[in-house]
C-alpha positions in Angstrom: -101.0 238.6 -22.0 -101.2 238.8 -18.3 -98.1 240.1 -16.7 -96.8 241.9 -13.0 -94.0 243.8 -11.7 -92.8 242.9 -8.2 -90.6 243.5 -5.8 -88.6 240.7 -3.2 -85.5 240.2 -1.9 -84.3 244.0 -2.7 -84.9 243.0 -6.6 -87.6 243.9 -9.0 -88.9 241.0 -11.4 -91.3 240.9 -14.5 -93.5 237.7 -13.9 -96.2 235.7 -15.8 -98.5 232.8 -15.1 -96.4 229.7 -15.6 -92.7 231.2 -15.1 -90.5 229.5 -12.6 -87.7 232.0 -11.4 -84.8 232.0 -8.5 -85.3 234.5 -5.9 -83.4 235.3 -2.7 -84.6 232.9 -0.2 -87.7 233.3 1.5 -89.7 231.2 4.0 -92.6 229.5 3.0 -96.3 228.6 4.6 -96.7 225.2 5.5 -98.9 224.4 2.4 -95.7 225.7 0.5 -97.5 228.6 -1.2 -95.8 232.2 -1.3 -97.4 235.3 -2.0 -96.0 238.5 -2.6 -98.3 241.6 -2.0 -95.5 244.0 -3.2 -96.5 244.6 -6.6 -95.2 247.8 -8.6 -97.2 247.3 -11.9 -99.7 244.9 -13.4 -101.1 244.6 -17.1 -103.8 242.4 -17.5 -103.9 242.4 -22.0 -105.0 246.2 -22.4 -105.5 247.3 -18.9 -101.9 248.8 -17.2 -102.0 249.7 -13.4 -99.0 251.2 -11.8 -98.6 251.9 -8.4 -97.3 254.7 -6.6 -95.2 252.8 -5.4 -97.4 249.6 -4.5 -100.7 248.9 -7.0 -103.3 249.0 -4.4 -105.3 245.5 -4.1 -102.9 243.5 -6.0 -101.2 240.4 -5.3 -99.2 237.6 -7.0 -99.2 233.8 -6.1 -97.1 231.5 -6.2 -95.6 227.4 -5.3 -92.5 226.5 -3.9 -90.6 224.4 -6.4 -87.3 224.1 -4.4 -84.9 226.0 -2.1 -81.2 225.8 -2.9 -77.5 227.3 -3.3 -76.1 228.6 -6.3 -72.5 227.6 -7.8 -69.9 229.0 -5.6 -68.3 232.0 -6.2 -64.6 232.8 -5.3 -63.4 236.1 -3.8 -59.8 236.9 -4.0 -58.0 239.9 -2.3 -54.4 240.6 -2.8 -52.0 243.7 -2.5 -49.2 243.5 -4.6 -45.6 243.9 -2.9 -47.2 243.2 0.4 -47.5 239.5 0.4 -51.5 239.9 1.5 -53.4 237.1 0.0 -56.7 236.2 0.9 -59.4 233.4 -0.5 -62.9 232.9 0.7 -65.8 231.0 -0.8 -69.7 232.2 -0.7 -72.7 230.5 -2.2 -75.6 232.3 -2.3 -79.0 230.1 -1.2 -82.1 230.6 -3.3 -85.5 229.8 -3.8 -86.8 228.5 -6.6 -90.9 229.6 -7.3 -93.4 229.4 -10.0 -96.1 231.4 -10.9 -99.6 230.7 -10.1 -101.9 233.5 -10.3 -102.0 237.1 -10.8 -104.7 239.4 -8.8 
């Protein structure tokens, strides 16, 4: 069982060939192909390589499946007894990638 550790958008995510996950959005090639060379650990069945802090070598491919925006979220501020009320919305864009190839 063939697996990575790597790190994008700030975040750290366990990956395997075949897994489609959300991300924070990213620009793609042309071809629509990502690859993320940031790679903290990978395990290949037996075989475990960490990195200190990056595995040296080792990337992770991966297709764009779609780019998007979450649900929106609502954030509310408000003081009591002071009449201070205040709404704003925020969605958050993603993309959306699955996982090709481990190397």
């Amino acid at each position: 069982m063939a697996f990575a550790i790597i790190r994008t958008g700030g975040k750290q995510y366990r990956v395997e060939p075949g897994q489609t996950l959300k991300i924070e959005k990213i620009a793609p090639k042309e071809d629509g192909s990502v690859v993320f060379s940031d790679v903290l650990m990978k395990a290949d069945g037996e075989t475990f390589m960490i990195g200190e802090p990056l595995v040296p070598g080792a990337s992770v491919e991966a297709k764009l499946v779609k780019q998007g925006r979450a649900k929106k979220i609502i954030v509310f501020r408000y003081h009591s007894k002071t009449r201070y009320k205040k709404k704003k919305g925020h969605r958050q864009e993603f993309t959306e990638v699955e996982i090709t190839a481990i190397k």
